[in-house]
C-alpha positions as CSV (number, residue, x, y, z in Angstrom):
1,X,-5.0,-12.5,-13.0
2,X,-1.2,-13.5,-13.0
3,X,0.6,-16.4,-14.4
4,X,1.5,-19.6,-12.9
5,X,4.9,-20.1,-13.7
6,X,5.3,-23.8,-11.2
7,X,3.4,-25.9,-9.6
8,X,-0.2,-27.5,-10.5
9,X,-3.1,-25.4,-11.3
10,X,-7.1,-25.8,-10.2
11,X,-10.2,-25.4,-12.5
12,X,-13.8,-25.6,-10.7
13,X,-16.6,-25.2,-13.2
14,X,-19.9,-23.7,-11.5
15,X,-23.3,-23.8,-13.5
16,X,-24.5,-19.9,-13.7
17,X,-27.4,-21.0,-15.6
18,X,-29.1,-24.3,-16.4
19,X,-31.8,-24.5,-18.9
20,X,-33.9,-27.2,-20.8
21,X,-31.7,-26.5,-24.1
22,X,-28.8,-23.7,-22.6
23,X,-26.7,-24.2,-20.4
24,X,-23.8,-21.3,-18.9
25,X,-20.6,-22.5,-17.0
26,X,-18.4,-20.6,-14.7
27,X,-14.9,-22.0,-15.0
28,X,-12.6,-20.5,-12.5
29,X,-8.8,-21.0,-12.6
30,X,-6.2,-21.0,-9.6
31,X,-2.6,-21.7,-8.1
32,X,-0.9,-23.6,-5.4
33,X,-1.8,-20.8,-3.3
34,X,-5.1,-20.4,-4.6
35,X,-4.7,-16.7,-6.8
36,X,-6.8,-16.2,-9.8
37,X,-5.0,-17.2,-12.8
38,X,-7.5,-17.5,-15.3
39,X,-11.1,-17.4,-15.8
40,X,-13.9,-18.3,-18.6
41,X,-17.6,-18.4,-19.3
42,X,-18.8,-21.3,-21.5
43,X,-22.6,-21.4,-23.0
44,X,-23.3,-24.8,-24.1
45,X,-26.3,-26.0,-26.1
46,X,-28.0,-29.7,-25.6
47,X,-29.9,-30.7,-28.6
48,X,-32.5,-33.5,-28.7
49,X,-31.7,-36.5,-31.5
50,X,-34.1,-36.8,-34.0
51,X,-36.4,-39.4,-34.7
């Protein structure tokens, strides 16, 4: 990972895993020149309203 110091950066989120209620999320950050400067992993949860 290095720092971008100019220029305009990329993020491209990828589903890992998709379930009925949890859901995990890739996001992958990169330069002009396309080196890694950042990464994440993001686990979401989708809830049903009530009734």
């Amino acid at each position: 990972m290095r720092a971008a110091r100019a220029g305009s950066v990329t993020a491209v989120c990828t589903p890992v895993r998709t379930g009925r209620t949890l859901s995990t999320w890739l996001i992958q950050i990169t330069d002009d020149q396309g080196r890694p400067t950042a990464s994440a992993r993001l686990t979401t949860m989708t809830l049903s309203p009530t009734q």
